[in-house]
Residue frames as a rotation matrix with the C-alpha (Angstrom) as fourth column:
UNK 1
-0.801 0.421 -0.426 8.85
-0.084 -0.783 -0.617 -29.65
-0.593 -0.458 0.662 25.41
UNK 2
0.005 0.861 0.509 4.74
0.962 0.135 -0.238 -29.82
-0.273 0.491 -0.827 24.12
UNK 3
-0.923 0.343 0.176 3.97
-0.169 -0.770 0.615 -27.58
0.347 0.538 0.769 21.21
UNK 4
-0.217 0.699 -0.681 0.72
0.231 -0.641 -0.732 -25.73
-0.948 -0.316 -0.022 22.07
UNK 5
-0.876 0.051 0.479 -1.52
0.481 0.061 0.874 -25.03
0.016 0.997 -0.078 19.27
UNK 6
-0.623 0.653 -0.431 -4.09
-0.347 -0.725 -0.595 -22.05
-0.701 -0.221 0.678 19.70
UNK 7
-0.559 0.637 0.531 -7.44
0.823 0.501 0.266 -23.24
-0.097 0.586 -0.805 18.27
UNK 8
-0.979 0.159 -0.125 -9.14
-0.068 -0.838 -0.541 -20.39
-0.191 -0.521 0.832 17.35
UNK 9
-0.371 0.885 0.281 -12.87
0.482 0.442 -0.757 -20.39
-0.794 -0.145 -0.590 17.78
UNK 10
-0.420 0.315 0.851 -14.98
0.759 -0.392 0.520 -19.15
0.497 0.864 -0.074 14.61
UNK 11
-0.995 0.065 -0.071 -16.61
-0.054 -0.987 -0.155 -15.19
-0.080 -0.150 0.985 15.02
UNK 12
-0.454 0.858 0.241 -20.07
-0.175 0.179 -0.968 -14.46
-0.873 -0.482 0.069 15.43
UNK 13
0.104 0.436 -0.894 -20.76
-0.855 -0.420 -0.304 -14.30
-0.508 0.796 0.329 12.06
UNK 14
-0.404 -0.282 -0.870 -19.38
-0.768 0.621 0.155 -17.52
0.497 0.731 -0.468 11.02
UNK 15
-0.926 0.084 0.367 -20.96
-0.133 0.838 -0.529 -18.76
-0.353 -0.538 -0.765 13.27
UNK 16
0.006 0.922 -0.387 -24.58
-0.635 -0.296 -0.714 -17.51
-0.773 0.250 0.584 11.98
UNK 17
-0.189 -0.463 -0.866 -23.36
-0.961 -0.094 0.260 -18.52
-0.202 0.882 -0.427 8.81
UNK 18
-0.810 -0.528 -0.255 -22.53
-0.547 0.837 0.005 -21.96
0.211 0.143 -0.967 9.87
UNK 19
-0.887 0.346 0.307 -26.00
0.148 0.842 -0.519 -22.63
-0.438 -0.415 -0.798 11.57
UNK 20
0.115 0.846 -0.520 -27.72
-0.567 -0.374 -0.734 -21.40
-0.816 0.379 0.437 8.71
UNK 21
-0.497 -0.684 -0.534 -26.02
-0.841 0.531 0.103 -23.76
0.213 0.500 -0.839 6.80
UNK 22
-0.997 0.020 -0.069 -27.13
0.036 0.973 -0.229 -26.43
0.062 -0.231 -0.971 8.73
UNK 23
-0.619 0.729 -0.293 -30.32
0.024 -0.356 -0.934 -25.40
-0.785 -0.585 0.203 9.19
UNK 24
0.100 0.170 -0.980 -30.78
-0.995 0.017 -0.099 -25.37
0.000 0.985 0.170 5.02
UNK 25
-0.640 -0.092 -0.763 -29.46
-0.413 0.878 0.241 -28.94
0.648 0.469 -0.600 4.67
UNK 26
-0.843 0.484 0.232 -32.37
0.097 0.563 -0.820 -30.02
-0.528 -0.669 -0.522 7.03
UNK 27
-0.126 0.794 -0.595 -34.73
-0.341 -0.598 -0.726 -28.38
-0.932 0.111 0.346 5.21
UNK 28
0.150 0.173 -0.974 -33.74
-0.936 0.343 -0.083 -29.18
0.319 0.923 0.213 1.33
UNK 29
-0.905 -0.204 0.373 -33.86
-0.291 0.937 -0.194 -33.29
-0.310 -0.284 -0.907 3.30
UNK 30
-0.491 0.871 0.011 -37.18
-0.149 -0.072 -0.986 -32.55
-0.858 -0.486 0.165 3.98
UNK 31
0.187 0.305 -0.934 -37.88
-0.706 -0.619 -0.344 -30.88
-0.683 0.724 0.100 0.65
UNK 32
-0.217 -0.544 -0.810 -36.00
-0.935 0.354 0.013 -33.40
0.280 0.760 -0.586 -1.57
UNK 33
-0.306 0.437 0.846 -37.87
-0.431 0.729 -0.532 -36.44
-0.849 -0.527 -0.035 0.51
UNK 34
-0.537 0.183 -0.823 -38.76
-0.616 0.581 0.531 -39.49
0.576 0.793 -0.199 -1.92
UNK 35
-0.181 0.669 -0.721 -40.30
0.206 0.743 0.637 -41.53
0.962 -0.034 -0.272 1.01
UNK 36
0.801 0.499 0.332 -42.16
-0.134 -0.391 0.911 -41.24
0.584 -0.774 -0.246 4.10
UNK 37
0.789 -0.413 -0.455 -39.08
0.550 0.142 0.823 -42.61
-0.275 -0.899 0.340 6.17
UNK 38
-0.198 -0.845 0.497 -36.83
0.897 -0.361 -0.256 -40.06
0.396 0.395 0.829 4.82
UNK 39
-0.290 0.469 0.835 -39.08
0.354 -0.757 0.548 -37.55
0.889 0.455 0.053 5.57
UNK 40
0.909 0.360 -0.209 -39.26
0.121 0.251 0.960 -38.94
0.398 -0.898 0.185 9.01
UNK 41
0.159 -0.904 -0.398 -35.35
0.961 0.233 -0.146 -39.03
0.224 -0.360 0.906 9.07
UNK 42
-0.345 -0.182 0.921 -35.50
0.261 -0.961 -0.092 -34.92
0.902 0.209 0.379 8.47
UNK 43
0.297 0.914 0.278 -38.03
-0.065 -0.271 0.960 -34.53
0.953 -0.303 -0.021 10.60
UNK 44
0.775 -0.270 -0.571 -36.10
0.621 0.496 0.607 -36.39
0.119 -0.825 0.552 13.71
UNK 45
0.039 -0.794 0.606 -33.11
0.794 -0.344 -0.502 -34.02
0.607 0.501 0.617 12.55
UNK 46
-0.448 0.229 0.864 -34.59
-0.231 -0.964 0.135 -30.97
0.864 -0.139 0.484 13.11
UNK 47
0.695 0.674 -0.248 -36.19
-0.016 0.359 0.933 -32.50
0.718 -0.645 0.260 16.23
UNK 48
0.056 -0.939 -0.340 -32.66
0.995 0.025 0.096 -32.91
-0.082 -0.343 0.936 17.35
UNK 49
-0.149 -0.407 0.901 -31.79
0.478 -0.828 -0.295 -29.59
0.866 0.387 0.318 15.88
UNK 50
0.444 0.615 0.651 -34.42
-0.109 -0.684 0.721 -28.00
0.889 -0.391 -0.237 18.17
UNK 51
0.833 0.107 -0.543 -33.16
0.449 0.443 0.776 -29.86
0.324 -0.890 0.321 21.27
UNK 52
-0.197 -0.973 -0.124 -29.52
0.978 -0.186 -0.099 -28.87
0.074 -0.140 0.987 20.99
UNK 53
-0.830 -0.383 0.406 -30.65
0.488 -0.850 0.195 -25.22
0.270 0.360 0.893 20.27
UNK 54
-0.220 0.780 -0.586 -32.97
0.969 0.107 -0.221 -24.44
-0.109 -0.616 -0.780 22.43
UNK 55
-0.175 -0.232 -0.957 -32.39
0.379 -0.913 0.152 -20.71
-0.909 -0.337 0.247 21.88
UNK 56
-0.942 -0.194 -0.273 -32.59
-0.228 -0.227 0.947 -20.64
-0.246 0.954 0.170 18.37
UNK 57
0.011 0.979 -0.204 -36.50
-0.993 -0.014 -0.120 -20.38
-0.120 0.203 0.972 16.41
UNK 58
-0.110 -0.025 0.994 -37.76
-0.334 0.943 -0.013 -23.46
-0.936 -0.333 -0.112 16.12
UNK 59
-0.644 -0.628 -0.437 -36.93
-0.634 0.117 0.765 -25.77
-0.429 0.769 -0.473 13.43
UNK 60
-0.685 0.675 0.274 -40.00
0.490 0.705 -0.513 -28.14
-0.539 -0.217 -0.814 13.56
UNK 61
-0.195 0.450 -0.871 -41.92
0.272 -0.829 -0.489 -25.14
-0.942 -0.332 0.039 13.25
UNK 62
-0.138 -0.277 -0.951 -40.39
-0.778 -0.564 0.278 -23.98
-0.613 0.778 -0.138 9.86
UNK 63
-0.985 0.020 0.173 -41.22
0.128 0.760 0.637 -27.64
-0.119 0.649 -0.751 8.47
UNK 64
-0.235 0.962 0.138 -44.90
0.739 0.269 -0.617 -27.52
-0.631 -0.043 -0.774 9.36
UNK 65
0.118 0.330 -0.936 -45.27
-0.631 -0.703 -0.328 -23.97
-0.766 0.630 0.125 7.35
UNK 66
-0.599 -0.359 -0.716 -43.89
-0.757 -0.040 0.653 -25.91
-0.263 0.933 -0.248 4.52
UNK 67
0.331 0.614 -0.716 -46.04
-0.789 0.596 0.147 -28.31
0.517 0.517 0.682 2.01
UNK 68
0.311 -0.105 0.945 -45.61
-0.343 0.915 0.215 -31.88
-0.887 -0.390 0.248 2.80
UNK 69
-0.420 -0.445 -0.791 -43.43
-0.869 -0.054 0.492 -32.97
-0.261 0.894 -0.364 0.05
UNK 70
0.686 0.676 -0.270 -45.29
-0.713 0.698 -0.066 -35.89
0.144 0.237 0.961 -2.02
UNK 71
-0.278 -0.774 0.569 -43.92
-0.919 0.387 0.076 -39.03
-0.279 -0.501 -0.819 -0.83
UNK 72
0.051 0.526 -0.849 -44.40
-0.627 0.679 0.383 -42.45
0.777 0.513 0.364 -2.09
């Protein structure tokens, strides 16, 4: 007989949680950039980010407010 194994799904809150989470480690990529093609790797990220989450503020958006971290 298959054992069954209830997966339960995470609450709204952990979920917030979880895509504020992600939503930070794009950002300190950006932020913590050392060269232009890192900076380019964030950038595509959160490009991605935006796509999957179409609902959610944009993530693009929240890079352009920020300096351009000096890059070599």
């Amino acid at each position: 007989m298959p054992i069954f194994t209830l997966l339960k799904t995470p609450d709204e809150v952990a979920a917030a949680w979880a895509e504020r989470d992600v939503r930070q480690q794009i950002l300190d990529a950006y932020a913590a950039a050392e060269t232009r093609g890192a900076r380019a790797a964030a950038r595509l990220e959160a490009m991605a980010y935006d796509q999957a989450n179409p609902l959610a503020s944009s993530l693009v958006a929240e890079l352009d407010t920020q300096p351009a971290p000096i890059a070599a």
